[in-house]
Residue, then its C-alpha position, 0 to 999 in steps of 0.5 A: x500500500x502507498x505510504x503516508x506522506x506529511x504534506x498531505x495529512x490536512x489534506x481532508x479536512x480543507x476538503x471538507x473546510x471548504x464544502x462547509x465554506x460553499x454552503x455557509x456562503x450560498x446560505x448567507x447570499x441567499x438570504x442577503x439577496x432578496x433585495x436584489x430580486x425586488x423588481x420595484x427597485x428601478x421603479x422607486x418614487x419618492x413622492x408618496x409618503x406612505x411607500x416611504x413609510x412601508x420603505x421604513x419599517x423591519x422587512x424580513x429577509x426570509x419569511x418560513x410563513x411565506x415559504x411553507x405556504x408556497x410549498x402548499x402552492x397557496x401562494x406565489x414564491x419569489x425566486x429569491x426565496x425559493x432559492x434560500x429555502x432551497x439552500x436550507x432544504x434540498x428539494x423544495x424548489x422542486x417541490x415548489x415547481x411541481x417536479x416531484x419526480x426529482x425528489x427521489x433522485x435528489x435524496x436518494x443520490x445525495x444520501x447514497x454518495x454521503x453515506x458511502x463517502x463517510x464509510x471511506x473516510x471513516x475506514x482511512x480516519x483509523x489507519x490514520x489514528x493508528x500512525x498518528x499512534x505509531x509516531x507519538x510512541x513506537x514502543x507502545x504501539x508496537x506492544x499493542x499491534x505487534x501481530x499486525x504490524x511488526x516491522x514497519x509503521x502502519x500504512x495509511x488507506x489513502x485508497x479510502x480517502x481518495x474513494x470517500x473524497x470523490x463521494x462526498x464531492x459527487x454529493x456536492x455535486x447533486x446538491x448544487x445541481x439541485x439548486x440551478x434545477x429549481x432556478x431554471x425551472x422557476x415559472x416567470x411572467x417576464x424575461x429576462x429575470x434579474x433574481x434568475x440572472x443573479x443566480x445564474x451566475x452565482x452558481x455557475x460563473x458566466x452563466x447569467x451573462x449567456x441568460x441575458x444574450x452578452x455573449x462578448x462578456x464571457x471571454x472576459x469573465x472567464x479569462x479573469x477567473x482562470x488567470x487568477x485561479x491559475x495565479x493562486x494554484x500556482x502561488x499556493x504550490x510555491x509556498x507549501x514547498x518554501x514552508x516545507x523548505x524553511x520548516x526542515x531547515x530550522x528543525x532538521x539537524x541534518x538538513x543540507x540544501x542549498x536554501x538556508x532557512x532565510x531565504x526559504x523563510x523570504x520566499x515563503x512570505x512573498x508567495x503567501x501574500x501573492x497568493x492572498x492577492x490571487x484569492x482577492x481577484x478571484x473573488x472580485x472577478x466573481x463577484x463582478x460577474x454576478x452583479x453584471x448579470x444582475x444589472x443588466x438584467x434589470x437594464x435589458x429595457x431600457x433604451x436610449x434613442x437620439x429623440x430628444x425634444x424639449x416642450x416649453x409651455x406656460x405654468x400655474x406654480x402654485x406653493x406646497x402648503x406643507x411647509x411653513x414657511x409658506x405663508x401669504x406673508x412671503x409670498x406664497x401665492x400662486x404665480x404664472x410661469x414657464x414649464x421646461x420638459x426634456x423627453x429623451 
């Protein structure tokens, strides 16, 4: 069986680290962007004082009433919504859409790989308390499984981890198919929709951008995500290997490489930060192409034409007798004057 190797003991738990960070942060943007999902929101006026008011009070982000009644088909979901409660509870936007047949699919392959996923881990989880074991004192662990192992450390399953990791990332697979199932099967009145754009690219990179017809946009979209994913992997390597370097050459007695452990120290520095920077980009690229698609979306309206004309007409101007400091004593009678509009 393949050996152990040092540099790849955390390997599982940033695996898993990161699934759990996909999670939170699809959870979290779910319930932030319902805001962005209101179609009022190119529509706003700020005349009439009782829309102002409603605009002032608590509004949930996420509403369980709303969401339960919707799932009885009682009453219309927005897609913001089912988007988060499909998040929280894989296969209600199907249910939501009416695609019962998904539901056993969803469940059934989510449950199987996970399950199947977690024996594998847990099967190299023991080879791996068994080194971990071996390495704190060889003596006692030797005592204890002579008859198992008695000549060499214990091996670790790494056939297992690699077999249990594939499961649970075809587990997260199911589980983020499930999510743009619900999103492109939500039934609309109007396209394109903002809340299905901005989804579109939240799941999947440029998607929402071939949704709205920007075709143009998706080179530059995926060319920034590529080079600064390219840039951190590449990063990331550089300083695993200089950290590797510098940790040997401080706590090796017997370490004879070329690189002393301050220059390996100075390359492992300058690689991390260029590596934070790379991870800075990629988020920034993904979060540009989200509101990109979100925006215009909202804008696939709207038109700017060369018609621009101008009406002057004759006006009564009379005083808004809210304030008051209008009063007859300063003048606030109604006058005659001149109207200027632009139509454009």
């Amino acid at each position: 069986m393949p050996r152990y190797k040092p540099h790849r003991q955390q390997m599982q738990k940033r695996i898993i680290r990161h699934i759990f960070t996909v999670i939170l942060f699809l959870t979290g943007f779910a319930l932030q962007s319902k805001a962005q999902f209101k179609e009022e929101a190119f529509k706003q006026t700020y005349n009439n004082v009782d829309s102002t008011a409603r605009a002032d009070t608590a509004d949930k982000l996420f509403s369980f009433k709303e969401f339960a009644g919707a799932l009885a088909h009682k009453n219309k979901m927005k897609i913001g919504t089912m988007f988060a409660g499909s998040v929280m509870v894989p296969g209600s936007a199907q249910i939501y859409n009416k695609d019962y047949w998904k539901l056993p699919v969803i469940y059934g392959g989510i449950g199987t790989l996970a399950g199947t996923g977690g024996y594998y881990l847990h099967k190299y989880n023991i080879t791996q308390k068994r080194y971990d074991a071996w390495s704190a004192d060889k003596t006692a662990f030797e005592e204890a499984y002579k008859t198992e192992y008695p000549f060499e450390a214990p091996a670790l399953d790494l056939q297992s981890k690699k077999t249990g990791t594939w499961l649970m990332a075809g587990a997260g697979l199911i589980y983020w198919a499930t999510l743009l199932d619900g999103v492109i099967n939500y039934e609309s009145d109007s396209e394109p929709l903002p809340g299905r754009a901005t989804l579109y690219s939240a799941l999947l990179p440029g998607l929402g951008q071939i949704y709205n017809g920007e075709y143009f946009k998706l080179p530059i979209y995926w060319g920034g995500l590529m080079v600064s994913i390219h840039c951190t992997m590449n990063f990331n390597r550089n300083y695993q290997r200089f950290k590797r370097i510098h940790n040997e050459a401080t706590t090796d007695p017997n370490y004879s490489q070329n690189i002393s452990g301050e220059t390996a120290k100075w390359y492992r520095d300058v690689y991390r930060r260029y590596r934070d920077y790379s991870v800075v980009a990629t988020a920034a690229v993904y979060l540009l192409q989200v509101i990109d698609a979100n925006v215009f979306a909202y804008m696939h309206d709207f038109e700017v034409t060369e018609d621009l004309t101008m009406h002057v007409e004759p006006a009564l101007i009379s005083p808004y007798n809210a304030y008051a400091i209008n009063t007859p004593q300063m003048g606030a009678n109604n006058a005659f004057g001149m109207r200027i509009g632009l139509t454009f």
